[in-house]
C-alpha positions as CSV (number, residue, x, y, z in Angstrom):
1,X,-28.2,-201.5,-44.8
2,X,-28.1,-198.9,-42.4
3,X,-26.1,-196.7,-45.1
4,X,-29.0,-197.2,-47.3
5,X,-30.3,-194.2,-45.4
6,X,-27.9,-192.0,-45.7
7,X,-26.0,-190.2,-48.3
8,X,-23.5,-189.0,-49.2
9,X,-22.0,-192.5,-47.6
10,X,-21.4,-195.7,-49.2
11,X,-20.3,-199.1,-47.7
12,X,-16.5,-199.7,-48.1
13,X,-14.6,-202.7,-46.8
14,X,-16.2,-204.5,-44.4
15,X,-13.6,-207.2,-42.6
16,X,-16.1,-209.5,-40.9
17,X,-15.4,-212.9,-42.0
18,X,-18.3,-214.2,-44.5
19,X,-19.4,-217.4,-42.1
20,X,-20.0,-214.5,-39.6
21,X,-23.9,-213.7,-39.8
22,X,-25.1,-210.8,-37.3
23,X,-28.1,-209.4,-36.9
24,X,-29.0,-205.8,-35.5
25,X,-32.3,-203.7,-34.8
26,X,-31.4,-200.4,-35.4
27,X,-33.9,-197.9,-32.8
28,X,-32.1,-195.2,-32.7
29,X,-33.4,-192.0,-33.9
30,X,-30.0,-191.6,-36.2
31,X,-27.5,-193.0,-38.2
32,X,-24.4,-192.2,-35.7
33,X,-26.5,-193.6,-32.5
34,X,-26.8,-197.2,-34.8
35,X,-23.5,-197.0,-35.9
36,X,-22.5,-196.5,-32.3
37,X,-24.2,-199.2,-30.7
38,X,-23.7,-201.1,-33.7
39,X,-20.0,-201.0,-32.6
40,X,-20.7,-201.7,-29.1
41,X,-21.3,-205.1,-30.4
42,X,-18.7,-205.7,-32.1
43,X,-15.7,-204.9,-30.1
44,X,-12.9,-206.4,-32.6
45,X,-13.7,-204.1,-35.2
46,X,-13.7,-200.2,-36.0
47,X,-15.2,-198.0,-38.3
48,X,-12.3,-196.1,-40.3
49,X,-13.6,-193.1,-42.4
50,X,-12.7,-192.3,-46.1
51,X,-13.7,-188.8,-47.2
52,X,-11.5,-188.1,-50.1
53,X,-13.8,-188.5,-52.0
54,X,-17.5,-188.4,-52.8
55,X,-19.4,-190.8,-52.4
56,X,-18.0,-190.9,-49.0
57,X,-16.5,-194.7,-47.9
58,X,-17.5,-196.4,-44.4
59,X,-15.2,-199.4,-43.5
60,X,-15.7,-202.0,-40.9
61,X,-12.3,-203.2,-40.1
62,X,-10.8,-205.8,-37.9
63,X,-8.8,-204.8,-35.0
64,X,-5.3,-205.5,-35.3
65,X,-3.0,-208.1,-33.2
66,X,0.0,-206.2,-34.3
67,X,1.6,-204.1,-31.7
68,X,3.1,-200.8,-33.6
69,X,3.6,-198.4,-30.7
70,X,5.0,-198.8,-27.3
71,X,4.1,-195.7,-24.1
72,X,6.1,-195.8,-20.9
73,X,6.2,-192.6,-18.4
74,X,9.2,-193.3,-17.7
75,X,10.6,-193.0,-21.4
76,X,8.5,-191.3,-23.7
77,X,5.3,-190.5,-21.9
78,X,5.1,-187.4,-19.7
79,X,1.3,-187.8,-18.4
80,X,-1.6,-190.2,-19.2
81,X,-5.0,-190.6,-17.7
82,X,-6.4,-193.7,-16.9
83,X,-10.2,-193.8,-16.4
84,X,-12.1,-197.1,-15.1
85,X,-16.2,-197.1,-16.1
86,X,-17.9,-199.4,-14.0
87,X,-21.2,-199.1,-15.1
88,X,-21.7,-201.7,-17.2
89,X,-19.9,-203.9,-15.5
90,X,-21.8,-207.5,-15.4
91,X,-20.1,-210.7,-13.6
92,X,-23.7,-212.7,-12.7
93,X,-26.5,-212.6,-15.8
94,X,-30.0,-214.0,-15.5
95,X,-32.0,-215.3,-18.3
96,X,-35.6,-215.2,-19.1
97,X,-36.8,-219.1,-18.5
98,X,-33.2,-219.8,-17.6
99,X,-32.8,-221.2,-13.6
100,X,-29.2,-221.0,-12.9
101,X,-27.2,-217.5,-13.6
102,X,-24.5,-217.1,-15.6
103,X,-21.1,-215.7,-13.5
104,X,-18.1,-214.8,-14.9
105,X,-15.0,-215.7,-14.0
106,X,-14.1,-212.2,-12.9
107,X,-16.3,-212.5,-10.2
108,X,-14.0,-213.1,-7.1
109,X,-12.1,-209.9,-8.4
110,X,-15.1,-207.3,-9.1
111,X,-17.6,-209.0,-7.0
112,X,-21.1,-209.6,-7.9
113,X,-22.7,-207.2,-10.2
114,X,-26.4,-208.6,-11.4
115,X,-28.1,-207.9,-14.8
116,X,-30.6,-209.6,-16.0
117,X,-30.8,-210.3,-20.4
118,X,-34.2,-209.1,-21.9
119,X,-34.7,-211.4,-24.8
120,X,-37.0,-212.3,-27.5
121,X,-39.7,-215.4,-26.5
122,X,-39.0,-217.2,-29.8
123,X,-35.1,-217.8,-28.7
124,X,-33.9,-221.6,-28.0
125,X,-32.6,-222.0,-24.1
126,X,-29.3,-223.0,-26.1
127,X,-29.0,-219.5,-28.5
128,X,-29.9,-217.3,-25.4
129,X,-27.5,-218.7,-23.5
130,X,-24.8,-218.5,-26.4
131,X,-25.6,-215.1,-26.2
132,X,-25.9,-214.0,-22.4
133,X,-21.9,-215.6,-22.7
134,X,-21.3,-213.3,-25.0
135,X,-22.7,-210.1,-23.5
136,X,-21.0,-211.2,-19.9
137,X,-17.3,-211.4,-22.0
138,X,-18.0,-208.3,-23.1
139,X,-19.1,-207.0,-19.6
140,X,-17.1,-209.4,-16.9
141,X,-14.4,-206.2,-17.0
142,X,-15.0,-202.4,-16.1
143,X,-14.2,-200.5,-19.4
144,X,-10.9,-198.8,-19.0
145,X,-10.1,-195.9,-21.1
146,X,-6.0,-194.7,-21.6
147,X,-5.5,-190.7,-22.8
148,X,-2.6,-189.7,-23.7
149,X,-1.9,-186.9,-26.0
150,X,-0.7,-188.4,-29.4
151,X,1.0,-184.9,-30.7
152,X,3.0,-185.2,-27.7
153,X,3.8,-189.0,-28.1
154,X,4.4,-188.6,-32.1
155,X,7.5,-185.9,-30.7
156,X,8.8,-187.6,-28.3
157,X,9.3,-190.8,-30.2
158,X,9.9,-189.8,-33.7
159,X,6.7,-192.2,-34.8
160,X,4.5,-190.2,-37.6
161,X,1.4,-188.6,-35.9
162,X,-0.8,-190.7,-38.1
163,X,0.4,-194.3,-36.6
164,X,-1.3,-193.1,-33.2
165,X,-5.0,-193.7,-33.7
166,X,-8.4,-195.6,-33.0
167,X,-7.6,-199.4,-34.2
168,X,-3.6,-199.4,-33.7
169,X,-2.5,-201.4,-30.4
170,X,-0.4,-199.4,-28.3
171,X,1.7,-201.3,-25.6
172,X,1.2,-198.8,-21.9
173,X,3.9,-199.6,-19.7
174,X,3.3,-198.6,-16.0
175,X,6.1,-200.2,-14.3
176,X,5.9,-198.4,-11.3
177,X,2.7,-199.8,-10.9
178,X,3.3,-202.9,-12.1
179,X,1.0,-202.7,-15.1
180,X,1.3,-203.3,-18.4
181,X,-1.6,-203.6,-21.3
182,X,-2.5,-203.3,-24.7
183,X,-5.2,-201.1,-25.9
């Protein structure tokens, strides 16, 4: 629907399972601020372009669980940055006409971080708090982002440039620090 608006763009595979139903307000004064909070809600998916062509393709895609690419400093990584964004960060949510808060379970790690879930009037106490869940498991975590420099990575280990983008799990391997995660 959004797409509707816009052209020279079409809808092209979208991988959200049919039983999945989803509804969105789109606000925003343009079709890449939707898309982008569009995609803030839906953090197993990501949009993947296709301009060879006109009419120009937008797909949703799943995320995949496969693991393709492996990074460790100590092998075939010379730098990375590691950023952690706290401001989102939610581990206790209120709810309109709700008494008790939700709290994550992340709260004895990050402390408590209170929010409090606008909602619409006309919502059950059961589907707002199916939903407050789902906004504090997408916000019991800071958001971490990993750069590394995927020209670099692509010499290094001999992997084609194009298996290093967004949608591709990479395995980061910090043993020095004792950390290791996918992203």
């Amino acid at each position: 629907q959004l797409l509707a608006h816009q052209s020279p763009w079409q809808p092209g595979d979208v991988e959200v399972p049919a039983d999945v139903l989803f509804t969105f307000r789109a606000q925003d004064a343009n079709l890449l601020e939707s898309l982008t909070d569009l995609m803030a809600e839906l953090p197993d998916y990501r949009l993947d372009f296709d301009q060879s062509a006109l009419p120009w393709k937008l797909h949703l895609r799943a995320l995949s669980d496969a693991c393709t690419t492996e990074c460790r400093l100590t092998r075939n990584l010379r730098s990375l940055t590691i950023e952690t964004d706290r401001s989102e960060l939610c581990t206790r949510l209120y709810l309109p006409g709700v008494e008790a808060p939700l709290e994550a379970d992340t709260i004895a790690q990050w402390g408590v971080v209170s929010r409090s879930l606008d909602a619409s009037s006309d919502l059950t106490a059961e589907e707002l708090t199916r939903r407050g869940q789902r906004y504090l498991d997408l916000h019991k975590n800071p958001q971490v982002t990993v750069t590394m420099d995927a020209a670099d990575l692509s010499h290094l280990t001999g992997a084609a440039l194009d298996s290093f983008h967004l949608g591709k799990l990479c395995r980061i391997c910090l043993p020095e620090e004792g950390t290791v995660m996918l992203h």
